[in-house]
N, C-alpha and C positions, 0 to 999 in steps of 0.2 A: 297800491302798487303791486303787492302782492297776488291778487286778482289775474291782473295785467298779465305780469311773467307767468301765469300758470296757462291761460287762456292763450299765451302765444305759442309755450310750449307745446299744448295740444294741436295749434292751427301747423306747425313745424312740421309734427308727428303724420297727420294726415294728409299732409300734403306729400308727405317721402315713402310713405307705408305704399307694398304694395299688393293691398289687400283686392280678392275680388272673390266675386259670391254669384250667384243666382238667387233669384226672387221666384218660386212658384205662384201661381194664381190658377185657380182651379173655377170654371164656370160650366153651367147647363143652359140650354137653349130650351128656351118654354115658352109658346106658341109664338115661336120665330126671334123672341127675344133674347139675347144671352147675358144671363144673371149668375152673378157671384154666389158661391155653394156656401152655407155659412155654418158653422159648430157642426163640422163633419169631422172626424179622425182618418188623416192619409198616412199610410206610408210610403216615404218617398224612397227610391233606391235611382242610385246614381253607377252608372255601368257597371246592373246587376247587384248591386253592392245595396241593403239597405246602410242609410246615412241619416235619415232620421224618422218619427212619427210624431207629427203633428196635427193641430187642429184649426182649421180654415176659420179667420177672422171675418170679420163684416163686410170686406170689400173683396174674400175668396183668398186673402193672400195665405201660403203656410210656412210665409216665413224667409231668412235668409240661410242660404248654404254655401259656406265657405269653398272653395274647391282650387285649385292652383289652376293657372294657366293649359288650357287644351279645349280639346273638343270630347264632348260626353254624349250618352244615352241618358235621358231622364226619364223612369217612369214613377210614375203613382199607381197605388192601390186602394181603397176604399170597398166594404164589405157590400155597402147600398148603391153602387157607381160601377161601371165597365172601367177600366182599366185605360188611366191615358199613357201616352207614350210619344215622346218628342225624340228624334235621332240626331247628330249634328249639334246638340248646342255646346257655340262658341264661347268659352271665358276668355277675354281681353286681359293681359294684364291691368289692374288701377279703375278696373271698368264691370259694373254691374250687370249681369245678364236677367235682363225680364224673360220668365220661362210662362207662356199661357196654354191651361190644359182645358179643352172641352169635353164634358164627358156628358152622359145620357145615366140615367137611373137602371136599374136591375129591371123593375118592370117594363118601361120603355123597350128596354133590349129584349123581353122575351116576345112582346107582343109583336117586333121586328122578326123576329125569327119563325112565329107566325104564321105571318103573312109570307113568309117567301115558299113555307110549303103549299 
């Protein structure tokens, strides 16, 4: 019985909280394919603001970021990665925002630059 009342307790709780976050996901494009960056360290700052530093999981994700209802700048950083940067993302009240960053490697970018001379 016990169980029960604690387990509805929580179903109550999450159902009236209202919590909302964004998800970053960080991927590279490797020869046309786009794959999840994996045991990288990002830092994320959210309008300009660092907010946290974390390390990309197996499927790229870095995690959840708590933030109150509005609209943000998210960028990341990464010392072996160009710099992503999304403008506009929307937090919904009670609603999860998926953030996706494409990025390109340091070498990538220089061999880019390059070529445009």
């Amino acid at each position: 019985m016990k169980p029960l009342f604690f387990f509805t307790l929580f179903l109550l709780g999450a159902c009236f909280s209202k919590a909302q976050c964004i998800f970053v996901y960080v991927n590279e494009k490797v020869k046309g394919v786009e794959i999840p960056i994996v045991s990288e360290e990002f830092k994320i700052y959210v309008n300009d603001t660092l907010k946290a530093t974390r390390m990309s999981k197996s499927d790229g994700c870095l995690g959840r970021i708590p933030l109150e209802k509005g609209t943000y700048k998210v960028k990341i950083v990464s010392p072996g990665f160009s710099e992503g940067s999304k403008a506009d993302v929307v937090v919904n009240e009670s609603r999860t925002t998926d953030v996706e960053m494409l990025l390109t490697k340091q070498a990538a970018v220089k061999e880019e630059e390059k070529k445009k001379k």
